[in-house]
N, C-alpha and C positions, 0 to 999 in steps of 0.2 A: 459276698456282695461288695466291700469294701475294696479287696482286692481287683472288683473287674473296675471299681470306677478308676482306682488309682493306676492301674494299668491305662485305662482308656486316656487317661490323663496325661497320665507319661509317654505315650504315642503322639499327643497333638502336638504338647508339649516343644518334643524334640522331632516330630513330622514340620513341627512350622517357622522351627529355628533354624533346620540341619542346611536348609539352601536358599537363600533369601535374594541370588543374581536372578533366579526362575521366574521369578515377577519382572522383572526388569526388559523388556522386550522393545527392540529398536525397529519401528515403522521402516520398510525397506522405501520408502521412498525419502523419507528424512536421515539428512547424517548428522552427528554432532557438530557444531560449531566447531570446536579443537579438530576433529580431523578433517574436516572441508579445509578449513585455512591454511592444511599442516606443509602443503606445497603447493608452488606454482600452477597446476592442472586445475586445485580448486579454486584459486582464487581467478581463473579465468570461467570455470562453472558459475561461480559466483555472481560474475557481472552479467554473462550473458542471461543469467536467471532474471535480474532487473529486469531486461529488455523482453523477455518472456513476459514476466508478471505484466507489464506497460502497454503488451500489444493484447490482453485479454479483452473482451466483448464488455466490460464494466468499465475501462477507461479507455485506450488511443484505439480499441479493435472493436469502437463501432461508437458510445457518449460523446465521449471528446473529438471525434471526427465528425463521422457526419450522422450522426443519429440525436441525442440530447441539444448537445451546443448549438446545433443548425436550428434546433427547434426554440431555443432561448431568443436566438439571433432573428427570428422571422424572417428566414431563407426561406422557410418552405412555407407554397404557396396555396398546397392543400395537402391535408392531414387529416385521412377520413375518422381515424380513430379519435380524433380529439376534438370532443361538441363544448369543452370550456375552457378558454385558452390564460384565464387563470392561475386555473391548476395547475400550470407548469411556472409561472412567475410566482408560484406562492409555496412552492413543494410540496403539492398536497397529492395523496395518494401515491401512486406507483411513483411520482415523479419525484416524493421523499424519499423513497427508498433508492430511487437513480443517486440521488443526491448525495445519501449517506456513503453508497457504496465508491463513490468517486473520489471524496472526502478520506475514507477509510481505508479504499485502496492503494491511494499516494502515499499515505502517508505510513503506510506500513510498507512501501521500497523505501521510503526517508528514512523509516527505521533501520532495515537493512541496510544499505546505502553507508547509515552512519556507523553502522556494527562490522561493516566489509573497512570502512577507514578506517578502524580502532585498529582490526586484526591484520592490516597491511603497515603500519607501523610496528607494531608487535612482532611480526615475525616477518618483516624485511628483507633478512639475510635468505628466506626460501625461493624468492625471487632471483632467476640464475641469467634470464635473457637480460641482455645489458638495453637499457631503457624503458623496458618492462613496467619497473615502478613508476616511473614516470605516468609514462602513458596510461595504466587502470586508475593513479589517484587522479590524474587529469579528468579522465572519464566519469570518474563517480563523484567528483565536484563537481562538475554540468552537470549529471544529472538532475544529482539534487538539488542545483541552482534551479534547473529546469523546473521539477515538478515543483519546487517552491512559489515560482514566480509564477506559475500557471493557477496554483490555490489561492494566489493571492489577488491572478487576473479574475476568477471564480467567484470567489467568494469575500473581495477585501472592499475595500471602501470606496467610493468613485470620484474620480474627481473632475469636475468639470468647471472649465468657465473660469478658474481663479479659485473659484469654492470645493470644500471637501461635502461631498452628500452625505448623511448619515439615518438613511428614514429608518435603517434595523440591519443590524451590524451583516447579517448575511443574506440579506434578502436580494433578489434579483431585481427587484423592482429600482434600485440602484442604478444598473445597465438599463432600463428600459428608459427612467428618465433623464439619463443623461445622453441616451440616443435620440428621444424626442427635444430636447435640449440643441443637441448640437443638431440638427435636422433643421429648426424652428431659426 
């Protein structure tokens, strides 16, 4: 008896030590950071990925166009789906979750964004077209100026009139009164 456990033992044993890369399995649509970066090709994948992520249907590919913002902004002049117009100056229901994902989505190309600078300093020398570097760190400084200044046109503080508003640091109701404000 003793003999089958320690058998059985010394199979798991050396079954669970002998190959330990077998767990390690790379999602085919994810690459490492180190080899995206590791030449020129990727780090033009790279950027064009930004402008991918940006033009998705939770920010510029339909929120920030003409879907959420229009409806912040009182463009639209009817909206049959929406019996309390509240709810949307106040992020409550579906229209928190617009909010977080908006929020969430920028700022995870900022992260990127700031991860593509680090690794275009870092390995510089893979960049072979001559003004190449240039030009992507130019690009991913706007960008991220861009979606900076856009969370902050969102969700920052308003200022009107001389005066800074501050009725709740991210509240909409911000823009609303400093458009009845400057209307008035």
């Amino acid at each position: 008896m003793y003999k089958f456990v320690y058998g059985f033992l010394l199979v798991i044993v050396l079954g669970s030590s002998g190959c330990s890369d077998w767990l390690d399995v790379q999602p085919k649509t994810s690459v490492p950071e180190e080899d995206l970066f590791a030449d020129e090709f990727g780090f033009q994948d790279a950027l064009t990925g930004f402008y991918l992520k940006m033009g998705e249907s939770s920010l510029y590919g339909r929120e920030l166009t003409y879907n959420y913002m229009e409806m912040l902004a009182g463009r639209y002049e009817y909206a049959p789906d929406i019996t309390n117009w509240t709810s949307i100056y106040n992020y409550d229901g579906t229209y928190k979750s617009i909010k977080d994902n908006v929020f969430s989505g920028a700022y995870n190309i900022i992260a990127n964004i700031n991860n593509f600078l680090h690794y275009l300093e870092v390995n510089r020398e893979v960049i072979t077209t001559p003004g190449y570097y240039e030009i992507m760190k130019g690009e991913a400084l706007g960008l991220r100026a861009f979606l900076h200044f856009d969370l902050l046109r969102m969700f920052g503080p308003v200022f009107a009139m001389g005066k800074l508003f501050l009725i709740g640091q991210y509240s909409v109701m911000n823009r609303l009164l400093y458009y009845l404000l400057r209307r008035w």
